[in-house]
Phi, psi and omega in degrees: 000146201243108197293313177295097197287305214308311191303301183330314178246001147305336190278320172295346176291062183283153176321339209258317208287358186288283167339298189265016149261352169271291182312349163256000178271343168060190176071008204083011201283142183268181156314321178315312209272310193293324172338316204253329181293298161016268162335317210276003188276264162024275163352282184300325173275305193321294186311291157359282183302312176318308171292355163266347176306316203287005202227102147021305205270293190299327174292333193277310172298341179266311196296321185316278182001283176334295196291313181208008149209013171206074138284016153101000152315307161337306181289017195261343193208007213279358188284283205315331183284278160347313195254033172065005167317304214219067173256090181326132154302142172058075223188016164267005174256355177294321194265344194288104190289311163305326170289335197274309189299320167295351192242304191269013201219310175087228197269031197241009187295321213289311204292342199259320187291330172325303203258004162251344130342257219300332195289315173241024156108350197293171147255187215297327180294342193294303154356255182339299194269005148307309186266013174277329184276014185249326156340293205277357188285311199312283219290358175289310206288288194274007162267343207280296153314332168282310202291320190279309186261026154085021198271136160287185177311304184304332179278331175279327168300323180260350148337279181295328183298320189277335160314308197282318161297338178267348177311276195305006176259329174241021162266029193255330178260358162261087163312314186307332179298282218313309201301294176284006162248010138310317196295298206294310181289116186288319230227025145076010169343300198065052105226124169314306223297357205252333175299258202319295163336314191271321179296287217299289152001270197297319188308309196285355152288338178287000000 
């Protein structure tokens, strides 16, 4: 089983599915940027989920999630699902990307959509709106990974543990990581997992 989540879902960022995510953020934005912005989205919903992950409560809520609305199907199609080709029925809660993004991120999305704007040249709409279609790959990716080695809550949980730990080794050489797990602790802590943790929840109860 392959523990690095981050290659995993950098490997759906294919040229093609790239192309038609720069072309609908539009304004001049290139492949480049959005590649980097991509990443640095990526980053952040991971950490999020992991660290929510990390607590019985948070593993058990997420697996439900997993479990009856993102078995990794979204990726069977996903260049056609992005560029609006192909939109599967009855998939609004697979796609709601705002939604997803609003539950795990709170009142801290504007300020996080800021600083990776900044990091990779977009501006705050192009941003905002990468990571509402980005949103819904993540939990695809990791329902996909559950549905493929078979993992219960304890396998899915050390799945994301082992995420969190290659995180927390390299964010001392990101600055853009430190920075958004700086953006993410509300209540100024220095630990996320208590944050993040209560958005997701409610999310993933719903």
């Amino acid at each position: 089983m392959s523990n690095n989540l981050m290659d995993l879902l950098k490997g759906q960022l294919t040229n093609g599915v790239l192309e038609t995510l720069t072309s609908q953020l539009g304004g001049g934005a290139t492949p480049s940027q959005t590649q980097g912005a991509a990443s640095s989205i990526m980053e952040v919903l991971l950490g999020g989920v992991a660290r929510n992950a990390a607590s019985p409560e948070g593993a058990i809520a997420l697996n439900n999630a997993l479990e009856k609305d993102h078995d990794g199907g979204i990726l069977d199609n996903l260049q056609d699902i992005l560029g609006g080709r192909h939109v599967p029925p009855n998939q609004d809660r697979v796609l709601n990307g705002a939604g997803i993004l609003k539950h795990i991120l709170g009142n801290k999305q504007s300020s996080i959509v800021d600083a990776i704007s900044k990091s990779n040249g977009l501006n705050t709409n192009q941003t905002s709106n990468l990571m509402i279609k980005l949103a819904p790959l993540l939990l695809g990716v990791l329902g996909k990974q559950k549905r493929k080695e078979g993992l219960d809550v304890s396998g899915l949980s050390d799945l994301l543990g082992g995420a969190r730990r290659q995180q927390e080794q390299q964010q001392s050489s990101s600055p853009i990581g430190g920075m958004l797990k700086n953006l993410l602790d509300q209540d100024g802590d220095g630990n996320i997992m208590d944050d993040v943790a209560g958005m997701l929840g409610r999310f993933m109860k719903k």
